[in-house]
C-alpha positions in Angstrom: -5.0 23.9 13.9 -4.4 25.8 10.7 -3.5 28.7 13.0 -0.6 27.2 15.1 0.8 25.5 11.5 1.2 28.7 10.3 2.8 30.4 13.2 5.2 27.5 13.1 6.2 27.9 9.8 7.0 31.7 10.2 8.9 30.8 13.9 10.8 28.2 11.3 11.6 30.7 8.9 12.9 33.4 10.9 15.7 31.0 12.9 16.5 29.7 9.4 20.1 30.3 8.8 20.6 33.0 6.8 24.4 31.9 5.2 24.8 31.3 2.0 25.3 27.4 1.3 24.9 24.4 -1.2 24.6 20.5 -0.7 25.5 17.7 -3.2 23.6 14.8 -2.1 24.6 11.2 -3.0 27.6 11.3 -4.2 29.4 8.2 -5.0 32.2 8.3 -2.6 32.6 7.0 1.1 32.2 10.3 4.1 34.9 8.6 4.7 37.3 9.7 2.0 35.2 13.5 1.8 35.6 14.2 5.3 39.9 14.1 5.0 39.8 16.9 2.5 36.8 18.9 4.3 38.7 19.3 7.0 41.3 21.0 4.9 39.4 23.7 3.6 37.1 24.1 6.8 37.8 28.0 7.7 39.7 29.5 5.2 38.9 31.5 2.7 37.1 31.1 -0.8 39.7 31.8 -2.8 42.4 30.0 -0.6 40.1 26.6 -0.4 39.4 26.5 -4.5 43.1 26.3 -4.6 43.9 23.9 -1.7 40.8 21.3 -3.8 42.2 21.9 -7.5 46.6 20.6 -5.7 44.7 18.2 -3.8 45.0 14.4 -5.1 42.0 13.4 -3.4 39.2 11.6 -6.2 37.0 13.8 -3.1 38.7 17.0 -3.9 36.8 17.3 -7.1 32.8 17.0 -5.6 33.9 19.2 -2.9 35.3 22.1 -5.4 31.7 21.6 -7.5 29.4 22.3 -4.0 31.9 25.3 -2.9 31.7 27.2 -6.0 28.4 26.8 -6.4 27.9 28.0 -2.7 30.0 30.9 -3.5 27.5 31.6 -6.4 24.5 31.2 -4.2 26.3 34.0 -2.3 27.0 35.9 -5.2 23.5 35.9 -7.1 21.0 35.2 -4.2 22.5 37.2 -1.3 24.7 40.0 -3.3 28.3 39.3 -1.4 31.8 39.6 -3.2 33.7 36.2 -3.4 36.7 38.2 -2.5 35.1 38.5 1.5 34.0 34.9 1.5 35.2 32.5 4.0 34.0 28.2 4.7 32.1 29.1 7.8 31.1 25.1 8.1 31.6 22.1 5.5 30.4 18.6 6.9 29.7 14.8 5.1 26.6 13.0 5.9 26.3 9.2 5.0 23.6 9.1 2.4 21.9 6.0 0.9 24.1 2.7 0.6 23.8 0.5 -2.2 24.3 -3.0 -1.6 26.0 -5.4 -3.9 27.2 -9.4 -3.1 30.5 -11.0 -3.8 30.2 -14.5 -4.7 32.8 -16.5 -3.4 33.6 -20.4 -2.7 31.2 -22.9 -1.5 28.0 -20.6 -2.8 28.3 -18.0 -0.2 28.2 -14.4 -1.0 30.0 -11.5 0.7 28.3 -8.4 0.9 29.6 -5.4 -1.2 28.5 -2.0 1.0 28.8 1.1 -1.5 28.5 4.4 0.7 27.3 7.6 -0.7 27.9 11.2 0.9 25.6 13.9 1.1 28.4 16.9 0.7 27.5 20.2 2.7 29.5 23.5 2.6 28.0 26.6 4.3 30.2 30.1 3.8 29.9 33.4 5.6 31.2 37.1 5.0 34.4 38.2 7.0 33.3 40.5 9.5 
């Protein structure tokens, strides 16, 4: 039993993905609203993308800006690459955890308030 554990755990380890990447996890805004401005950074480059999320009007811009620089500095101090060769390989929005809130409204009813939260991926790879 022990055996086949372990040899699982190394077949996991060498098809892990390799890229440098970072995840914010629930953050307080709707995928939504995230995934608008992840699609306009998804494959360009580092230095082209941090300037595309600090013009961008977006309250999602500023989360997404947070998780790529520190993906470019997992790069930087983990896996030894230049920021000037870095490009946003992949950048996706999960739905995380929803907190649930009620509305009172007339004749004692209660609407339900749904707040969504994001879990904010961005993986970047090296120009070949």
């Amino acid at each position: 039993m022990a055996k086949n554990m372990k040899e699982k755990a190394i077949k996991r380890e060498e098809n892990r993905d390799k890229r440098p990447m970072a995840i914010a996890k629930h953050v307080r805004i709707s995928p939504y609203k995230v995934r608008i401005v992840l699609n306009l950074i998804r494959g360009k480059s580092y230095a082209e993308a941090v300037a595309i999320l600090t013009y961008t009007p977006k309250s999602a811009s500023e989360p997404i800006k947070k998780v790529l620089m520190s993906a470019a500095a997992n790069a930087e101090h983990n896996l030894g690459m230049s920021k000037d060769n870095l490009y946003v390989a992949a950048c996706f929005a999960d739905q995380g955890s929803t907190l649930k809130r009620v509305q009172p409204v007339s004749k004692g009813r209660a609407y339900r308030i749904l707040k969504r939260t994001s879990h904010i991926t961005v993986i970047l790879d090296a120009k070949a």
